[in-house]
LUMDOZA-390258 format. One line per 5 residues: number of its first residue (from 1); their letters; for each residue x, y, z negated of N, C-alpha, C, CB. Coordinates in steps of 0.05 Angstrom, whole numbers, plus 32768, in hexadecimal, padded with zeros to 4 digits. Glycine has a CB too. Example, Ala and Ser with C-alpha at 12.3 -4.5 7.8 and 13.67 -1.06 7.14 Angstrom:
BEGIN
1> AS> 8108/7F8E/7F64/80F6/7FA6/7F64/8108/7FBE/7F64/80E2/7FA7/7F4B; 8101/7FD3/7F72/8111/7FEB/7F71/8102/8001/7F63/811A/7FF4/7F8E
END
This chain:
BEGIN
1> XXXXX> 9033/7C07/7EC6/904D/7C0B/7ED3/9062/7C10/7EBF/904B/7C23/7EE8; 9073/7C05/7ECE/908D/7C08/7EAE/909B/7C21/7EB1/90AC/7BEE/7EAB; 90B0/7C26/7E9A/90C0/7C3F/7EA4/90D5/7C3D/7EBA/90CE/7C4B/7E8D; 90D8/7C22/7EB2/90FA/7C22/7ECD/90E0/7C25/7EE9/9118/7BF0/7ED1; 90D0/7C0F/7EE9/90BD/7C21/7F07/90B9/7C2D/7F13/90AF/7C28/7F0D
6> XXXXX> 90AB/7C3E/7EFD/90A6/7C5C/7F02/90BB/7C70/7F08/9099/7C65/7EED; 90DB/7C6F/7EFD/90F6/7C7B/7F01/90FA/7C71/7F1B/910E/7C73/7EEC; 90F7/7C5C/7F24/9102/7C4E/7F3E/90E6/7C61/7F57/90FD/7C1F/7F3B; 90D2/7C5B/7F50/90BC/7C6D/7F66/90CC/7C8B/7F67/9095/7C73/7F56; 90D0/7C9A/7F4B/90D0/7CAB/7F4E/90E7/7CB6/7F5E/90CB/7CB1/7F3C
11> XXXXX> 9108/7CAB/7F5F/911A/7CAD/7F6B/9112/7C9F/7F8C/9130/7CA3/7F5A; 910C/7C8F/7F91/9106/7C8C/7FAB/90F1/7CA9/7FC1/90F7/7C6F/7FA7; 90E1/7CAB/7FAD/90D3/7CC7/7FB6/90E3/7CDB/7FB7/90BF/7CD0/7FA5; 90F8/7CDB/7FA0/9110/7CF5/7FA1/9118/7CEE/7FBE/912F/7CF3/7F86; 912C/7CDA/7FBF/913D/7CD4/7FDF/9128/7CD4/7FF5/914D/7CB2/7FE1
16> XXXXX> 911B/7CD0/7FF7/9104/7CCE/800E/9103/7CF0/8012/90DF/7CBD/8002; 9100/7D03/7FFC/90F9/7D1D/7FFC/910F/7D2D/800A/90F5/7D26/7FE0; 9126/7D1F/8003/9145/7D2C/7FFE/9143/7D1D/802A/9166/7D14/7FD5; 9149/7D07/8030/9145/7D00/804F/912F/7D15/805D/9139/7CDF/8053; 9119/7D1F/8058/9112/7D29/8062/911E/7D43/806E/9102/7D28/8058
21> XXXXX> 9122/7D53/804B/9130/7D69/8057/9145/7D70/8060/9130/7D75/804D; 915D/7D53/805A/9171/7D56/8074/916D/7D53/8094/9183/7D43/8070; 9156/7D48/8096/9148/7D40/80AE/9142/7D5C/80BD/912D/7D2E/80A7; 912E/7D71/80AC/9127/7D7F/80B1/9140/7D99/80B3/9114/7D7D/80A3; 9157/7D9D/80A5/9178/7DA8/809F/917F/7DA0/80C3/9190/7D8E/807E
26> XXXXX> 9182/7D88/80CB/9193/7D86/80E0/918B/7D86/80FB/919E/7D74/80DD; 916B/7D81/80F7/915F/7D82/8112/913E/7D92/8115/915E/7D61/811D; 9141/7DAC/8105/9128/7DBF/8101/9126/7DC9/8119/9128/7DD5/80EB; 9136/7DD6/812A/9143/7DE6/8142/913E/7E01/813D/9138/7DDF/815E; 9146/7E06/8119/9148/7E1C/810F/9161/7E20/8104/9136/7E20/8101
31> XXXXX> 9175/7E39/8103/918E/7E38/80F7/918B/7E3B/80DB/919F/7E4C/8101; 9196/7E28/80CC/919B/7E20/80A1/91B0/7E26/809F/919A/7DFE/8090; 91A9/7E35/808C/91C3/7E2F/8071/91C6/7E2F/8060/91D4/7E35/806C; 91D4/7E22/8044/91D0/7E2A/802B/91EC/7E39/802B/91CA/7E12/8016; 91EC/7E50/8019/91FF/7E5A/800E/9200/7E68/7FF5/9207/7E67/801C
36> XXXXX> 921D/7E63/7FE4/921A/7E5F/7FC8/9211/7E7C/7FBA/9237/7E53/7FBE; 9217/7E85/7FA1/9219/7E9F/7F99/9229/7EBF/7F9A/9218/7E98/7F89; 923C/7EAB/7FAC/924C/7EC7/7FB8/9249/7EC3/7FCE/9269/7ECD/7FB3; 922F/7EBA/7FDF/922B/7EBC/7FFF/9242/7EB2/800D/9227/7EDA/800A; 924B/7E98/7FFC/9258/7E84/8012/924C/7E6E/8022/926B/7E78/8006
41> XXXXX> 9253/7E69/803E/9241/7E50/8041/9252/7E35/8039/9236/7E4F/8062; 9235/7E30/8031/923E/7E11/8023/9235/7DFB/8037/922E/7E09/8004; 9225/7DFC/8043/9218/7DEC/805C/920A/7DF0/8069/9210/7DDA/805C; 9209/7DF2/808B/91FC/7DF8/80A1/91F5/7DE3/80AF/9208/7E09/80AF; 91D7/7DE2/80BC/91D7/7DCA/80D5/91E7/7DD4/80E9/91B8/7DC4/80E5
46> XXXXX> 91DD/7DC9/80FE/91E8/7DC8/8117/91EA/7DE0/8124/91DA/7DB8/8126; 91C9/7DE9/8128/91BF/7DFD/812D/91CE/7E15/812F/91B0/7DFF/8120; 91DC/7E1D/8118/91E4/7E35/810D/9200/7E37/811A/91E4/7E35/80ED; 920C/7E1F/8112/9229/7E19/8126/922B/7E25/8143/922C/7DFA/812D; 920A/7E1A/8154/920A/7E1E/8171/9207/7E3D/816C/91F1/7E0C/8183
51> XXXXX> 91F6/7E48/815C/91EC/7E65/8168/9211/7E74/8164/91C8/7E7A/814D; 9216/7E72/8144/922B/7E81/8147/9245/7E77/815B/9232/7E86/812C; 924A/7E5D/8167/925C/7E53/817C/9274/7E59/816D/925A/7E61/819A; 9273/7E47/8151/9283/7E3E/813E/9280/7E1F/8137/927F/7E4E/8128; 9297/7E12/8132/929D/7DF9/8127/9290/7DFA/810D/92BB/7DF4/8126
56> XXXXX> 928E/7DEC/80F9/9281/7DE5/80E1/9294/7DF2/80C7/927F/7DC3/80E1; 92B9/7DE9/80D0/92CC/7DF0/80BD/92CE/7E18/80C5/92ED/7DD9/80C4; 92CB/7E21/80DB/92CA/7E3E/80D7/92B0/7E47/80CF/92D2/7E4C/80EF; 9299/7E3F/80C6/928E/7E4E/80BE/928A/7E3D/809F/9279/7E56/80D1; 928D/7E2C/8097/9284/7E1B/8079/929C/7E2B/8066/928B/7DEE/8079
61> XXXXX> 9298/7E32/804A/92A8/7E44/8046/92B0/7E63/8044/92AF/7E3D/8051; 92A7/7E6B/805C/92A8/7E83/805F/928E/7E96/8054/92AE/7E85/807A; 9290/7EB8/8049/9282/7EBF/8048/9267/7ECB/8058/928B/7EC4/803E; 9251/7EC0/8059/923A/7EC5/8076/9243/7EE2/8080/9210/7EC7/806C; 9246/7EEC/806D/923E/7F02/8081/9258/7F11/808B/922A/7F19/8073
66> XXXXX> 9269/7F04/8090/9287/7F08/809C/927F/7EFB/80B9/92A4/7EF5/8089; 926D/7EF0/80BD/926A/7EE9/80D3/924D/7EF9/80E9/9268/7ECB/80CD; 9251/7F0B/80D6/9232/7F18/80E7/9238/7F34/80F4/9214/7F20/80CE; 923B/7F46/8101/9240/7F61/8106/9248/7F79/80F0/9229/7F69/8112; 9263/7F83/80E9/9267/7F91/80E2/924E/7FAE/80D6/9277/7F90/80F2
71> XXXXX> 923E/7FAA/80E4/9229/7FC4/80E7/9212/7FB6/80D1/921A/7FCC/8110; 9211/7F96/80C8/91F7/7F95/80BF/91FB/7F8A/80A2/91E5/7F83/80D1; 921B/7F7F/8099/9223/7F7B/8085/9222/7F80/8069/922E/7F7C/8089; 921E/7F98/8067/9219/7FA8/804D/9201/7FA0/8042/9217/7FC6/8052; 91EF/7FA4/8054/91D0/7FA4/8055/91CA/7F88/8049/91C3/7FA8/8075
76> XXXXX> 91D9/7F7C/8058/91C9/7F5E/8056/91D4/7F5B/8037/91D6/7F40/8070; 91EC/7F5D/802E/91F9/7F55/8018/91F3/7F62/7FF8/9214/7F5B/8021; 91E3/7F7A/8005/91C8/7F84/7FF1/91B2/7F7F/7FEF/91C2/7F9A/7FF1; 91AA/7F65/8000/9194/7F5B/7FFE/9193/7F42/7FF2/9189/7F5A/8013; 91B6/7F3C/8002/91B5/7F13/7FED/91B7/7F2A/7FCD/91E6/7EEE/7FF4
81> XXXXX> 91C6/7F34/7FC3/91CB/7F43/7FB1/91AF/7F36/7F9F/91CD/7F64/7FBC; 91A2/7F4A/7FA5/9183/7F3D/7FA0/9176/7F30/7F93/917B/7F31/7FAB; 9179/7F1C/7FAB/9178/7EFA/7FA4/918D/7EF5/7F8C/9181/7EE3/7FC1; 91A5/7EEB/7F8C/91B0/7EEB/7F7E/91AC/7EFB/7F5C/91BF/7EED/7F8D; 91A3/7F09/7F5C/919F/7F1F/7F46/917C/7F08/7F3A/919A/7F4E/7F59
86> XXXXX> 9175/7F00/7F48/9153/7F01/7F3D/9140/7F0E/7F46/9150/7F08/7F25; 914B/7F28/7F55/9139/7F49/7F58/9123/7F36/7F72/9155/7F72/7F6B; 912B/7F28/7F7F/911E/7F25/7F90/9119/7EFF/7F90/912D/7F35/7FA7; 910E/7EFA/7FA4/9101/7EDB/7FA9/910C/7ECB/7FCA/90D9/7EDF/7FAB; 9109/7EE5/7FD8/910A/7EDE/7FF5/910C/7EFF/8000/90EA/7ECA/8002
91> XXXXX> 911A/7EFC/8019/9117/7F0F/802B/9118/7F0D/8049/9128/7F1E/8025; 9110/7F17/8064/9119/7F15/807D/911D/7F38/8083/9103/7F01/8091; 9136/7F2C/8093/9142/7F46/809C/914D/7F39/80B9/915B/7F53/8085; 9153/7F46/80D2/915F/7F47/80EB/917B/7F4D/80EA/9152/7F59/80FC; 9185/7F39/80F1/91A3/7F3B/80EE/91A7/7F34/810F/91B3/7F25/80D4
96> XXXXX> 91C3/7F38/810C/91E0/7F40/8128/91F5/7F28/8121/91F7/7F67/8123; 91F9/7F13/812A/920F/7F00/812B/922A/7F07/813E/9202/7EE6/8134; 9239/7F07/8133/9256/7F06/814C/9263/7EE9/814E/9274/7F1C/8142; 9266/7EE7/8166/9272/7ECF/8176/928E/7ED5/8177/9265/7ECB/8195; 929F/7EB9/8176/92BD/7EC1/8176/92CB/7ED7/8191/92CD/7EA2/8177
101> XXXXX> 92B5/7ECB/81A6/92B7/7EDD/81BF/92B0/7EFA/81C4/92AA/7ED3/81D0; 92A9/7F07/81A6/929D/7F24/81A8/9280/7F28/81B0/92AD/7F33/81BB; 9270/7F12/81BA/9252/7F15/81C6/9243/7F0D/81AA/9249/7EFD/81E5; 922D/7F18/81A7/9227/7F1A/818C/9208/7F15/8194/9231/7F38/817B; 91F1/7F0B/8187/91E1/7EED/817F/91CF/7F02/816B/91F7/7ECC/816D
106> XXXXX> 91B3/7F07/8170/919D/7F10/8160/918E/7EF9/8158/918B/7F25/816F; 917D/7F05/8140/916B/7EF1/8130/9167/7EFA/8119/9175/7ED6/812B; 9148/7EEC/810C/9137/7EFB/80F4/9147/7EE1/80E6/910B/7EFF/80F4; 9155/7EEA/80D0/915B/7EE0/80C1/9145/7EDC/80A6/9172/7EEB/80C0; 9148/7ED0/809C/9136/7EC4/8082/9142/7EB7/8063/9125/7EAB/8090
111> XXXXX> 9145/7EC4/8050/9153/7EBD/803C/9142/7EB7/8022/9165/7ED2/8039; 9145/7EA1/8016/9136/7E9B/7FF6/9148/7E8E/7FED/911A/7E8C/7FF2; 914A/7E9C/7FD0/9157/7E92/7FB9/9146/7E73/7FAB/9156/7EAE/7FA2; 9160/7E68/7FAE/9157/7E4C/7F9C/9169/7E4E/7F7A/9165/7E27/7FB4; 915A/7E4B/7F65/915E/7E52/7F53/9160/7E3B/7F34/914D/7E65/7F57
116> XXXXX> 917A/7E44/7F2D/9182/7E2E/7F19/9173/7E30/7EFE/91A1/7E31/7F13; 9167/7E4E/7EF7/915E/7E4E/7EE0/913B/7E67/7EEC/917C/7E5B/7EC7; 9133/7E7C/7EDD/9120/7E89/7EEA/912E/7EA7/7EF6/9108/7E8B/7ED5; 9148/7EA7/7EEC/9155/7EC2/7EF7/9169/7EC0/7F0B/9162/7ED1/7EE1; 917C/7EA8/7F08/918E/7EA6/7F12/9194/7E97/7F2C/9197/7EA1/7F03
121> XXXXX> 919D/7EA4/7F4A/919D/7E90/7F58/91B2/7E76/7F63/9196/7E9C/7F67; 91AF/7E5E/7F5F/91C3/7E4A/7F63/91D1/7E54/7F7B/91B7/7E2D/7F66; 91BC/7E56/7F8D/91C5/7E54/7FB0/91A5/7E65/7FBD/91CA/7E25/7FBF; 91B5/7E65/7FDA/91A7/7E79/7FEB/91A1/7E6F/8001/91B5/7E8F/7FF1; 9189/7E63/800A/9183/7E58/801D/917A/7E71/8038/916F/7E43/8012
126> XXXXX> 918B/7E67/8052/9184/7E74/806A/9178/7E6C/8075/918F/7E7A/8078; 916E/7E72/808E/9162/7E6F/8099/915B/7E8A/80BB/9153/7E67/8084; 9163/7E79/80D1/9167/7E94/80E2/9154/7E8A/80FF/9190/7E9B/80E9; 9148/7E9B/8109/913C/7E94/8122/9145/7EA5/8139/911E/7E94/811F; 9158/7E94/814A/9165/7EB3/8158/914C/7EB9/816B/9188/7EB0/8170
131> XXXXX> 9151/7ED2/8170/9146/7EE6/8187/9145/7EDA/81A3/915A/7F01/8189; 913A/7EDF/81BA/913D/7ED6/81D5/915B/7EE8/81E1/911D/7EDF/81E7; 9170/7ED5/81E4/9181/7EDD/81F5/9184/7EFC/8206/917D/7ECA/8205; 9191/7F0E/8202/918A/7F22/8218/918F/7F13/823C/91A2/7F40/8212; 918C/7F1E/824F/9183/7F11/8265/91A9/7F21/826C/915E/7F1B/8277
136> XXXXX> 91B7/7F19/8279/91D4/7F1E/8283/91C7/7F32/829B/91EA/7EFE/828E; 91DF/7F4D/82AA/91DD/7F5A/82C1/91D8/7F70/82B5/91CA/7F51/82D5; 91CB/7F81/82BB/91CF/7FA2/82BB/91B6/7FA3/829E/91C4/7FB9/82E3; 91C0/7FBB/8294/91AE/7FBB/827F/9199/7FCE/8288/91BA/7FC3/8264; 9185/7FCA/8281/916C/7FD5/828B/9164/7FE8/8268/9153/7FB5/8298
141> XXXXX> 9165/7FF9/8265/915E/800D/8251/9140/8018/8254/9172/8024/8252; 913B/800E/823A/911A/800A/822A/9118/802E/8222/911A/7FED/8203; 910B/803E/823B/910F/8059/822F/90FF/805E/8216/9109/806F/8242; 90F0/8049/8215/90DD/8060/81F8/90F3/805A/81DD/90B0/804F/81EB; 910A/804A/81E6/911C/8043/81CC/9137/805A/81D2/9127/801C/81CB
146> XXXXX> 9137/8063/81E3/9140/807C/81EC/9146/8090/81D5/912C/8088/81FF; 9170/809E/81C3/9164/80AB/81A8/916B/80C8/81B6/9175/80A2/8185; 9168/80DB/81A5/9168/80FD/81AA/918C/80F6/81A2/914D/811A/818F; 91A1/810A/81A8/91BB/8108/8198/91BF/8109/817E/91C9/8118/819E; 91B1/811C/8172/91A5/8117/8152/91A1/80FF/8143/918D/811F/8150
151> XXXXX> 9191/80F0/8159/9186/80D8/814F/9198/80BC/814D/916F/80D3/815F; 91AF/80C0/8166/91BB/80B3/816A/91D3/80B7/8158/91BA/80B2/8180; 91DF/80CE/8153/91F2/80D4/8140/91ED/80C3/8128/91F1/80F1/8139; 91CE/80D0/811F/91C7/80C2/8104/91C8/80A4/8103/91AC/80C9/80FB; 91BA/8098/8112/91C1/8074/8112/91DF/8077/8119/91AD/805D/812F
156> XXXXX> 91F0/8079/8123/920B/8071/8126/9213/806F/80FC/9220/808F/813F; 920F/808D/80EE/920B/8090/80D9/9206/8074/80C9/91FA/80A3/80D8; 91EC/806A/80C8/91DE/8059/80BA/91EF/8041/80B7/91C4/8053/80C7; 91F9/803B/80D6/9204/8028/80DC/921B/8026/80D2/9205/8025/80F1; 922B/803A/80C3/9244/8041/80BF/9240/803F/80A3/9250/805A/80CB
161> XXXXX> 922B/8043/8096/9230/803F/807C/9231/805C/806C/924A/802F/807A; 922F/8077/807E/922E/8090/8074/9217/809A/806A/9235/809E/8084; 9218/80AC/8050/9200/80A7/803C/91F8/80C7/8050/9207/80A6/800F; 91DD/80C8/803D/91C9/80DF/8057/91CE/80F7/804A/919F/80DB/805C; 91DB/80F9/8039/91EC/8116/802D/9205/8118/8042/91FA/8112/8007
166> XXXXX> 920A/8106/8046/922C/810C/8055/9224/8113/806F/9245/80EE/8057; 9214/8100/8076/9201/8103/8096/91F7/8121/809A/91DF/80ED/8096; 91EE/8129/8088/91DD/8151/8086/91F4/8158/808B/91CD/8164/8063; 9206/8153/8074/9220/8164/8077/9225/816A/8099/923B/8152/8069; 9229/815A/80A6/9240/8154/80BE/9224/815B/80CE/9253/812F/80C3
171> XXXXX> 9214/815B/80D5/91FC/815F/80E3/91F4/8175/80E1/91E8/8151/80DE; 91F6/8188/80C9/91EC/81A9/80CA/91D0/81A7/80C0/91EC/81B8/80EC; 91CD/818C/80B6/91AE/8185/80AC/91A4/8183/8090/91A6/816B/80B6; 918A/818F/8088/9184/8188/806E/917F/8162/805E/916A/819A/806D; 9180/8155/804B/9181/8141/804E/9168/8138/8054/918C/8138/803D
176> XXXXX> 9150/814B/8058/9135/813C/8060/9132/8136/8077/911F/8148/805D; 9147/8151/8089/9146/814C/80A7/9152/8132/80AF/9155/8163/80B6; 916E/8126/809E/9176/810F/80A8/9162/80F3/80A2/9192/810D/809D; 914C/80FD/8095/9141/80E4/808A/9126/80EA/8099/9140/80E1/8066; 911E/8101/80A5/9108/80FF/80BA/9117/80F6/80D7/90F6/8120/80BE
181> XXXXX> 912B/80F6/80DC/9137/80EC/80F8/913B/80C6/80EF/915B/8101/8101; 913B/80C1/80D5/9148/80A9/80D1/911D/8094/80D3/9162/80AC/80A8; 9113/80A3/80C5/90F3/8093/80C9/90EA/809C/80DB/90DD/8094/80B4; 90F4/80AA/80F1/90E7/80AE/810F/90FD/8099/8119/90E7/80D4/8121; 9115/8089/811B/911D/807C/8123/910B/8061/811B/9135/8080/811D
186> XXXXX> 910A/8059/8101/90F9/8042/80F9/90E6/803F/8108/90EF/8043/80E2; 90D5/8050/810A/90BC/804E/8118/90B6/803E/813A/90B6/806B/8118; 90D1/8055/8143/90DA/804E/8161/90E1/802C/8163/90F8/8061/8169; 90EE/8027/814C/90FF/800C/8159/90EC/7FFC/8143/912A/800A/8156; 90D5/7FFE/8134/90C5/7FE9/8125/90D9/7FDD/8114/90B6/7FD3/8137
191> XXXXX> 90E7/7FEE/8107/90F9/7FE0/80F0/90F4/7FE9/80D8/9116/7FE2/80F3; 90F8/7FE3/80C1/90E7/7FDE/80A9/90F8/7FF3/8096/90E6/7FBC/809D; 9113/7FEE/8098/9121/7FF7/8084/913E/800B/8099/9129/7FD8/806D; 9151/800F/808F/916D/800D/809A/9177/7FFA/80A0/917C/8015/808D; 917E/7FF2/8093/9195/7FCB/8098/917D/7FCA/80B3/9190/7FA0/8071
196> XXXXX> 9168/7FBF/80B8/915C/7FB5/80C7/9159/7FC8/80E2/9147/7FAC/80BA; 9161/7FE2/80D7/9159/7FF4/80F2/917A/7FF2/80FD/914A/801B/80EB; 9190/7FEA/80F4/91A8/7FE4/80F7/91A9/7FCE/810F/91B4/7FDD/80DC; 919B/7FB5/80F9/91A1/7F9F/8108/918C/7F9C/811D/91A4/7F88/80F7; 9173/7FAF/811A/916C/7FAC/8140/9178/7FC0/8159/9149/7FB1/8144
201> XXXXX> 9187/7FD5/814A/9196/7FDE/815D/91AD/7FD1/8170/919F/7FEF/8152; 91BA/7FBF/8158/91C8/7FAD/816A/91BB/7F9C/817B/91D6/7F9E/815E; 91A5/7F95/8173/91A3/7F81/8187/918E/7F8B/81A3/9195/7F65/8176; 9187/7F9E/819C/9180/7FA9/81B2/9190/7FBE/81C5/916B/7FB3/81AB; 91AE/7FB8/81C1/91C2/7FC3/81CE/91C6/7FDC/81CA/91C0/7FC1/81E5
206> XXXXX> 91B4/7FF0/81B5/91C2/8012/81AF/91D0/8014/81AA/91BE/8024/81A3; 91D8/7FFE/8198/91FA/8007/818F/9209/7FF0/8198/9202/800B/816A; 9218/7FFA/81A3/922E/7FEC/81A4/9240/7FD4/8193/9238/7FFC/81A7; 9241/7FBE/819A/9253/7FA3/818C/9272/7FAD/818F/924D/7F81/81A0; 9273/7FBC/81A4/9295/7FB8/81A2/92A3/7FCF/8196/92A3/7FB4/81BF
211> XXXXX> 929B/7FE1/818B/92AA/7FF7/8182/9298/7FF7/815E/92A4/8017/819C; 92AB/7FFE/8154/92AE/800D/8137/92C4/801F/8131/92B0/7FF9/8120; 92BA/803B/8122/929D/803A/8118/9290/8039/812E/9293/8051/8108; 9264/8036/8126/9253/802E/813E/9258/8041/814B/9235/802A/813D; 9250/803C/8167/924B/8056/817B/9229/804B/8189/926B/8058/819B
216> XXXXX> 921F/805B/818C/9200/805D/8199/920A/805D/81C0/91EB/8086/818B; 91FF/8044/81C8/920C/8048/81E3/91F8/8067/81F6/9208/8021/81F6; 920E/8074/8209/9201/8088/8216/91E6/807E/8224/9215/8095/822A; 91DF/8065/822B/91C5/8062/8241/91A8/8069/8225/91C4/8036/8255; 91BB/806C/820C/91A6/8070/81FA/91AA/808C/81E7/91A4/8056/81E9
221> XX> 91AB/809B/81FC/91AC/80B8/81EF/91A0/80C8/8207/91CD/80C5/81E6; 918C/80D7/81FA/917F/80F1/8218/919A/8102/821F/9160/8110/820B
END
């Protein structure tokens, strides 16, 4: 086999590779995206458009996580952090989307660094599987997710971005106490970290989408 041949196989296998995964980009019936090193998106399928119930030009451009809930932003942006840095490879975390209409869109998000050299990342590939819809009509409250006022104070806290020294402070609490009310919350709601015990509060309606700072709604306080 000659070399021009073998260059010609090998680029046809490239494009064949490269069709697939646009194939797989526009019609996975999973939400994509790549976004660059300062967590801009650079390109989304379809998918992602429909969940967030954005056009292509409001969200291409913009930074991701300007488009996700106020309450889960930080979190997430210390995790691309991360990625970007090298420290990490991949992560999934549960995030909160907002709709231009204020109704706001759950899902396990999924993030891996694609990488230009062995430290550095080019771009940030997403990847999101939303949640099942909540069902519309009266909310029906999951009591064992039910918090003490303590408990609820403290997640409003978390959510706010207030460190667990400031939290003791204002609570009358030592900082172990705020951090035994904070992993008796984890436990309750099967969330892993903070950011994640954040972003399943939203989506399981404790806190509230429409007010900041968070508020813990009353059907979820004894």
């Amino acid at each position: 086999m000659s070399v021009v041949t073998e260059l010609a196989d090998r680029r046809m296998v490239a494009d064949q590779s490269d069709d697939l995964f646009r194939s797989l980009f526009e019609r996975s019936g999973v939400c994509i995206a790549a976004l660059d090193p300062a967590y801009r998106v650079l390109e989304a399928n379809a998918d992602l458009f429909h969940l967030l119930d954005r056009s292509a030009p409001e969200v291409t451009g913009r930074e991701f996580t300007d488009l996700l809930h106020p309450g889960v932003r930080a979190g997430l942006r210390r995790q691309f952090a991360k990625l970007t840095e090298g420290k990490r490879g991949r992560f999934t975390e549960h995030v909160v989307a907002m709709r231009p209409d204020g109704t706001v869109v759950a899902g396990n998000l999924t993030a891996v660094a694609v990488r230009a050299n062995n430290r550095v990342a080019a771009s940030i590939l997403i990847l999101i599987t939303p949640s099942n819809p909540a069902k519309s009509g009266r909310v029906v409250v999951d009591q064992s997710k039910v918090l003490t006022d303590v408990d609820a104070r403290i997640l409003e806290g978390v959510a706010a971005g207030v460190s667990t020294v400031q939290m003791a402070s204002q609570l009358y609490l030592s900082r172990q106490g705020v951090e035994y009310h904070v992993s008796a919350m984890l436990r309750k709601l099967k969330a892993p970290n903070r950011p994640a015990l954040v972003s399943k509060a939203y989506a399981l309606g404790i806190l509230s989408v429409a007010t900041w700072p968070p508020r813990v709604l009353p059907d979820y306080v004894k």
